[in-house]
Structure formats: C-alpha cells, structure tokens
N, C-alpha and C positions, 0 to 999 in steps of 0.2 A: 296704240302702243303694240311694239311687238311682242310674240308669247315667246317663251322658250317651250320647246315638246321633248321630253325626252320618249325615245322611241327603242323600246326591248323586245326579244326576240324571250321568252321565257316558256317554262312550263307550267301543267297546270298546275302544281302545286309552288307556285312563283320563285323559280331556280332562271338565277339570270344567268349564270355559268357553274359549270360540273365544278367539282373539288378542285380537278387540275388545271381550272380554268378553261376549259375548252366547251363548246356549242354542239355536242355531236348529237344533240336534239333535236337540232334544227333540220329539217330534210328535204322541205320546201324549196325545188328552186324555180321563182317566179317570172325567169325568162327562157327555159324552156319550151321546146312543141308542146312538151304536155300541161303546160300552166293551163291553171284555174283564171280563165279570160278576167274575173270579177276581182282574183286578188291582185293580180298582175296590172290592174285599171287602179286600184288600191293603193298601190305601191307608186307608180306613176302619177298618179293625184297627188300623195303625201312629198314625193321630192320636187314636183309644182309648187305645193306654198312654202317651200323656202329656201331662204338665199344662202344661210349662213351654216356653218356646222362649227359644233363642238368637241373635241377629244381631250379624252385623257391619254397621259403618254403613254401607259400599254395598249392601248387601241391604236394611236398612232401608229409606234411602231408593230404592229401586227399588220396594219392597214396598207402600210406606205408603200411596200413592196408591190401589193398586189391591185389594188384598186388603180393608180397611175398607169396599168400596162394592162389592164383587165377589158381589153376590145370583145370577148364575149357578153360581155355584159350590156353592148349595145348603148340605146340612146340613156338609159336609166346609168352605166357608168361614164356615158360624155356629161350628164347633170347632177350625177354626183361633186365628178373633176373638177365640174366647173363652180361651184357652189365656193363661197369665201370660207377660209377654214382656219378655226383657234387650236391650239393645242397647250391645253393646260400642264405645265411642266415646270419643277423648280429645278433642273436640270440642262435640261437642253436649251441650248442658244438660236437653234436656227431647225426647221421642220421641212425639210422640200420634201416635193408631191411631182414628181418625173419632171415632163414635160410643161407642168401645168404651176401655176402659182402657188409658189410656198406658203405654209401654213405660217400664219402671225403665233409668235410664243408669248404665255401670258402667263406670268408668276402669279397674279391674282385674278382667277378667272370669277368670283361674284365681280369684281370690281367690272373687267369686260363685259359681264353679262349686262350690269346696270346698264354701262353704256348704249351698247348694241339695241337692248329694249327702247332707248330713247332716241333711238335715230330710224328714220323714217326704211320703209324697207317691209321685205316679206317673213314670217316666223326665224327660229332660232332653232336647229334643233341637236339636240343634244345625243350624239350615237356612242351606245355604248359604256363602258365607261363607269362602272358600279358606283368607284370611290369618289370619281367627280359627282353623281347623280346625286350620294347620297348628301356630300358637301351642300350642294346645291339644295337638296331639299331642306334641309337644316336651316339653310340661309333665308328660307322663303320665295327662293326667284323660280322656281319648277313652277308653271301654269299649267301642264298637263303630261299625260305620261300614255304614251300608245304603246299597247301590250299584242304583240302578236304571240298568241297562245297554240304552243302544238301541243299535239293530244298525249301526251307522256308524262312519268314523273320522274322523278330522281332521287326523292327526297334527301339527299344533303346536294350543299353548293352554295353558293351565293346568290340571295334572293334580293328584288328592286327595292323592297323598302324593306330598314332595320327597326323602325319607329311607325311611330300610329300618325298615321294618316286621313286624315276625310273627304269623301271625294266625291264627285258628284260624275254620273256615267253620261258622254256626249253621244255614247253609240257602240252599238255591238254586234259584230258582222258576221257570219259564219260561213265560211266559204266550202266549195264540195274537194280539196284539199285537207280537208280534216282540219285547218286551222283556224281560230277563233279570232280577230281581231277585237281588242277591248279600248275604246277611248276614254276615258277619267280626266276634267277637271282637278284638279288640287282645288280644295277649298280653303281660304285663309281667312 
C-alpha cells in the first residue's frame, strides 16, 4: 500500500509558516554550486519515491506560477512537473501547471487519498499545505511527516501539528548546511 508523506520545511521550534504566512526561514537552496552534496542526494531520493503530489489551494496557487517555468531548478523541477498532481479545493474547477499536465481538483481530498493508497504506484506526498495536513492528520490517512529543520525560531506562526500526536522516528540526518532532516512515522 501506498504512504502518504507529508514533507515541511519548518523551524526548530515547529513554525511551518511565519504569521504572514511566508517561509523566509528557509535559506537552504539545495541546487546550488554550494549545496551540501548529502542533502541535495536527500532531496533527489525523496522526489524518487514518489509519483503523486498533493496541494492545498493556497500552495497551489503560490506554486503554479513558479515551479511550471522554474528551469533553474534542473532535473529536481523536470520531476517535480512531472509527478501526477491533486489539488484540494472547494473552489476551483480546473488547476493547470504550464506546459505540463493539470492538476486533478478534488472537493474530497480523504476520499482521493483513500483511493490513491490503494492503487498500486510509488508514495503520496503531501507539499505544503498546513490546513490540508492537518485535515488529513485528523482523518488518520498521514503515515509520515518529513521535517526539514532549519536552525531558527520564530516563535509565533503556524506550526505542523495543532493536536498530540505519536510517532515513531525513521531517521535523523543532519547535514553541514546547518539543516536537520527529521523522518516520523505517525503511529495509529
């Protein structure tokens, strides 16, 4: 069966996003001359297992502009692009992504999730996305949550989980980037 992953960029005191919503924590960029070779193999491994993505509609539309014409980003934004892609929206009728295959719109995105888990294929992963995650965790369908931990805090903002959680650690990386990857199981 497939997992779904949700994958956050956060700080260490777990702020998925500033007050006004924006990431200017994040300073890491992992296709760079000066990338850290181990996280940037990291990064490239993790959009290897999987095929699908997830958004919420403010990720979408923050994304849609940029990632379809984002040729800096190399072969990591050709396997992005090409990745099948949902967008959770009670709103929007239709999701294009440039040149590349439109996003499928999903009024009930547990309902997609179930599905998707049961059909045959590589992980799920969920980018982004606070109020889909936390949906999603509520629901029981989250099997794991990858925390890229930069070294800052913020202390206010929106953090990955609003409720208690139990979770068992798959792995904890620390790159010379100053950044920490954290892998966690969801335990059900």
């Amino acid at each position: 069966m497939r997992k779904l992953i949700v994958q956050q960029w956060v700080t260490v005191d777990n702020i998925a996003a500033e007050e006004d919503g924006g990431l200017s924590f994040v300073s890491v960029e992992p296709f760079s001359e000066k990338s850290d070779r181990a996280f940037k193999a990291s990064v490239m491994g993790f959009i290897d297992s999987v095929d699908t993505m997830i958004l919420g509609a403010k990720t979408y539309a923050q994304s849609k502009d940029y990632w379809p014409y984002a040729e800096d980003q190399g072969e990591y934004g050709e396997k992005l692009n090409s990745l099948t892609k949902f967008v959770a929206s009670s709103t929007l009728d239709d999701a294009p992504w440039g040149e590349f295959p439109a996003a499928t719109v999903t009024r009930d995105p547990a309902a997609t999730i179930r599905e998707l888990k049961a059909q045959s294929g590589k992980d799920i992963w969920l980018w982004g996305s606070l109020t889909l995650v936390q949906s999603l965790l509520d629901a029981g369908l989250v099997d794991e949550v990858h925390m890229r931990v930069c070294p800052v805090t913020r202390g206010k903002g929106r953090r990955v989980f609003q409720d208690r959680q139990d979770l068992k650690v798959l792995a904890a990386t620390a790159f010379d980037n100053g950044l920490v990857e954290l892998r966690y199981a969801i335990q059900k």
